[in-house]
N, C-alpha and C positions, 0 to 999 in steps of 0.2 A: 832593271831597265825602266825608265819614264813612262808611264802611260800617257804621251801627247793627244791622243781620244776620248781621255777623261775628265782632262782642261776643257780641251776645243766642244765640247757637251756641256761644261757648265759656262761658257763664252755662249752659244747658242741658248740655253736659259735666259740666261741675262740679257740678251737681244731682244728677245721675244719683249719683255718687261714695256718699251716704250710704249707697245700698244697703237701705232698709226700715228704717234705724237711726231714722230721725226720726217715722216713723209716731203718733200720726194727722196731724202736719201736711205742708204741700206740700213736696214738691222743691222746694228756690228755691236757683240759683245767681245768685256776681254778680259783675261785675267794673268797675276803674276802669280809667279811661283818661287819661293828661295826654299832649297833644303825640301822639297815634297812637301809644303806645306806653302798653300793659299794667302798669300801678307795679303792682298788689293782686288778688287772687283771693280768694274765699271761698266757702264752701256751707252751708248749714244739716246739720251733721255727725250731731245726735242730738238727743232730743227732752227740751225743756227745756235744752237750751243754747243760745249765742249763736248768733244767726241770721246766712243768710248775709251779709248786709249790715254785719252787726259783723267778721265773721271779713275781709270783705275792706278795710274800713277799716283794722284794726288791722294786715293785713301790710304797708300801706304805707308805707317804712322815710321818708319823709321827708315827713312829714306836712304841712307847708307845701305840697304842690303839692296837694293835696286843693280848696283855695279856686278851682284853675284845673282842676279836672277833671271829667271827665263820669261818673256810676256808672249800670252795668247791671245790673237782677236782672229775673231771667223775672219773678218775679209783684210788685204794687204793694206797697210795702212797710207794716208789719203798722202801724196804727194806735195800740192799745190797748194795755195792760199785761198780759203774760198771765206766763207763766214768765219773759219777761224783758222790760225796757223794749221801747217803741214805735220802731222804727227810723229811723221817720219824723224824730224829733227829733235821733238821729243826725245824720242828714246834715244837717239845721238847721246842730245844732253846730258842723260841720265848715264849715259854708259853702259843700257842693258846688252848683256851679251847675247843672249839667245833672245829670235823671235819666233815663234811658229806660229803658221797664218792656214787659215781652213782653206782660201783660194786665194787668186789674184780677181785685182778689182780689175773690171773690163771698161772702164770709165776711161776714156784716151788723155786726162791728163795725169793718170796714175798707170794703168797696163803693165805694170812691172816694173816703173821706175821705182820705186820706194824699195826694193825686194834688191835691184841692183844697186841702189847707194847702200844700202844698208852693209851687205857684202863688200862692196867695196873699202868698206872702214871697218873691215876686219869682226859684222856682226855673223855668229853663225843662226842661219835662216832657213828653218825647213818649212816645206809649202804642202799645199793639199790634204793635208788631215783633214778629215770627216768634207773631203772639196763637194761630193756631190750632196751630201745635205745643209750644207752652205748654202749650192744653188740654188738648191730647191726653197728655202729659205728668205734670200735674197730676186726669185725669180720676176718678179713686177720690174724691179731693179734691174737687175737682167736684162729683160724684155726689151724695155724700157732704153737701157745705153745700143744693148746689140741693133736691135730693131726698126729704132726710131719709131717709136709708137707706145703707147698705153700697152698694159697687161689688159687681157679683154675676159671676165668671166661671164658665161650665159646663166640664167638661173630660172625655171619655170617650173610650177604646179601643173600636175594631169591628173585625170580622173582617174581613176582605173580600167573605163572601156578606152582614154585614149585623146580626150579633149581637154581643151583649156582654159574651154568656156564658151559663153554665147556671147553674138556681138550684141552688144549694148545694157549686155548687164554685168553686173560687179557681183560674182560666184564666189564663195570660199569653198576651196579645195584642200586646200593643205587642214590637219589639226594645229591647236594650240602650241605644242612643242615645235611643230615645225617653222609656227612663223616666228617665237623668241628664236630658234636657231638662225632663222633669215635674219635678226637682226643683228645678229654677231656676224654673220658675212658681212653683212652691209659695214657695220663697224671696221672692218680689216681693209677696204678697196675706198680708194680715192674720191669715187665719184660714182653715182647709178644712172643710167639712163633708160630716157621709155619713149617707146614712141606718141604719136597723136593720139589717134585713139583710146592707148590706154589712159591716158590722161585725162581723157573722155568721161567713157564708162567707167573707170576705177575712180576715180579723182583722187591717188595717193599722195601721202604727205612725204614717202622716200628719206626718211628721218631713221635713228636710229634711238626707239623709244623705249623697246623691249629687252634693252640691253643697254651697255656702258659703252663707250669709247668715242672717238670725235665723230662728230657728223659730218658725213660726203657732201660732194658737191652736187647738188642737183641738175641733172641732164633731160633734155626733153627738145623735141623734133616735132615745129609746126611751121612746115613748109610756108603756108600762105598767114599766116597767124590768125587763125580762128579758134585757138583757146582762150576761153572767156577770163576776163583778171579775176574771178572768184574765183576759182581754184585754189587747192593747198599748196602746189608747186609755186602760187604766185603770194605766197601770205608774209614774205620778207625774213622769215623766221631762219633761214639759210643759206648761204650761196646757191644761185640757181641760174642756168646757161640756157637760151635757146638760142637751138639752130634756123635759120629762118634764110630762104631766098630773100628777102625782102628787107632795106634797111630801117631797123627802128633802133631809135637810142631811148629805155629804161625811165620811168619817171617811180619805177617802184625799188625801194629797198632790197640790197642784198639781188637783185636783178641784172642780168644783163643780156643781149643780143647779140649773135653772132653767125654774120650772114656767109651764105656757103651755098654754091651752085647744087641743087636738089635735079632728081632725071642724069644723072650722069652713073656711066660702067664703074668710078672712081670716087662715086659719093662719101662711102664707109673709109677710104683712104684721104679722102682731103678732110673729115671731121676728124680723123684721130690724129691726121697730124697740126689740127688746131690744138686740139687737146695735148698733143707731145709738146709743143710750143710752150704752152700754160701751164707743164710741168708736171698735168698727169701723170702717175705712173702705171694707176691700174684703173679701167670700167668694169662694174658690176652692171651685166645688161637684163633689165625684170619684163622686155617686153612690151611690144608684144609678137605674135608670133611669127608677122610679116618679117620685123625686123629683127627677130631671134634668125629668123630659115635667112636674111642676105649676111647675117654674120657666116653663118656656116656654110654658105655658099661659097662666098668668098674664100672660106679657110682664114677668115683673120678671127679668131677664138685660139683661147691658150687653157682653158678649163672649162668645165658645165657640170653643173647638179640640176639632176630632176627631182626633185616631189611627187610620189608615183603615191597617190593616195589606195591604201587595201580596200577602201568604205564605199568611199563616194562615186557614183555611175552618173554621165549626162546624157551617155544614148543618141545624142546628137550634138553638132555646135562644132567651134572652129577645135580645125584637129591640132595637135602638137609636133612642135616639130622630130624629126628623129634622126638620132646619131648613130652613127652606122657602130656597128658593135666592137670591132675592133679599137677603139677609143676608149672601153668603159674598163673603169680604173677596179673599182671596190661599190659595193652597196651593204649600207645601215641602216637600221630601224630608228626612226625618233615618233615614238608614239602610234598614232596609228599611222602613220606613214612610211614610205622606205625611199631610204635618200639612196640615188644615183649620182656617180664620181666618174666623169671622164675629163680623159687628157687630150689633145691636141697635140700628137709625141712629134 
């Protein structure tokens, strides 16, 4: 009997590989198979190039066994014409017989169509191997088509008695391992945002220095615009978005403005679907606490990690916010720290 779970795991492999290069579309790896044996591999590498289902056609050095083989890609393959032909006609082309797909893409110009032409011309198609760690894979994606909206991650440091820190000064909380780990988060989400204040007291750079992979889009909320252009967020070195009441159009590099009624029930809901618009698919939110507690107020949060430092005590200072227990996924040690995992189920 086939193990289609042992493909669809090493198509997941191969997905992961892009690294944030492909952003806004999904992770999709794929693979062929003739006779239990691996011919072709492929991954969707970066955005606006060949998908994974081309890249692992085309390694196939000897293209005649394609008519006898089976291909695997985690998600249903792309329907439409978008940056590059529809995949789907691909594997027409080629005459593979079998496809088996981890899920259906939930994108409305794909939902199944690909899965029912394919069938239709006589391809045999099995669906849902390994579907739920696809999703969980593909979940910004996800989010993102079902939603209409960004993937939203919280992410904040506490002391150990329970604070975040003081206003007006810029505290390390977390150890050394924890913040190279912050910067492989950062590395994996589209974009980080922070409020005023932190942008204040902290004056972070929201870059990904400590680690590899592309750098986010920088997010930041200054209602009346009283953050000063010396700032790192304002050093040109990045894409970088402010939300502002207030019309200003950019004389600085890699800058832009983007005005959006501030005091309203619907604020968090008209910035993200600015953001949905501009193709976000995921925010990384660093804070601060004001505007950690109206994510989770709201209930518009889809993950959070705490930074629960074992060491460090403040005794007083702004408290952190908290997630009710029911949410909390798993906790890790990185150093002196222990990482907290909740879900928003």
């Amino acid at each position: 009997m086939i193990n289609h779970e042992r493909y669809l795991r090493r198509c997941i492999e191969l997905s992961k590989l892009s690294n944030g290069l492909n952003r806004p579309n999904p992770e999709v790896g794929s693979v062929i198979v003739c006779n239990n044996t691996i011919i072709g591999e492929g991954y969707h590498k970066c955005y606006g190039q060949a998908h994974a289902e081309v890249n692992a056609i085309a390694s196939v050095d000897d293209q005649s066994l394609l008519s006898e083989s089976t291909i695997y890609v985690t998600l249903e393959p792309c329907f439409h014409f978008g940056k590059t032909p529809p995949c789907v006609e691909l594997i027409l082309k080629h005459k593979i017989p079998r496809v088996v797909i981890g899920c259906t893409d939930p994108y409305h110009e794909v939902a199944g169509k690909s899965i029912e032409k394919l069938r239709k011309a006589g391809v045999e198609v099995t669906v849902g191997i390994l579907n739920e760690e696809v999703e969980c894979l593909n979940r910004r994606f996800f989010t993102n088509v079902r939603n209409n909206r960004p993937f939203i991650v919280l992410k904040y440091a506490v002391s150990a008695d329970g604070f975040m820190g003081r206003t007006g000064e810029n505290l390390q909380i977390s150890g050394p391992i924890s913040k190279r780990w912050v910067h492989k988060l950062r590395s994996e989400e589209a974009a980080i945002l922070v409020g005023t204040e932190t942008a204040l007291s902290d004056n972070p750079q929201l870059n990904v220095r400590h680690y590899f992979g592309p750098q986010p889009l920088r997010l930041v909320l200054d209602r009346t615009l009283r953050l000063p252009d010396n700032l790192h967020l304002f050093d040109g070195t990045q894409p970088t978005a402010v939300f502002t009441e207030n019309f200003k159009v950019s004389e600085i590099e890699n800058l832009e403005y983007i005005q959006i009624p501030f005091g309203t029930n619907d604020f968090l809901f008209k910035m993200l679907d600015s953001l949905y618009k501009m193709r976000i698919v995921s925010v990384l939110v660093e804070g601060g606490a004001s505007l950690l507690n109206s994510f989770l107020a709201s209930g518009l949060w889809d993950e959070a990690y705490i930074l629960r430092s074992n060491n460090v005590r403040l005794e007083s200072g702004i408290e952190a916010p908290q997630i009710q227990a029911k949410y909390f996924t798993e906790r890790s040690i990185l150093g002196e720290d222990s990482l907290e995992h909740y879900q928003h189920k």
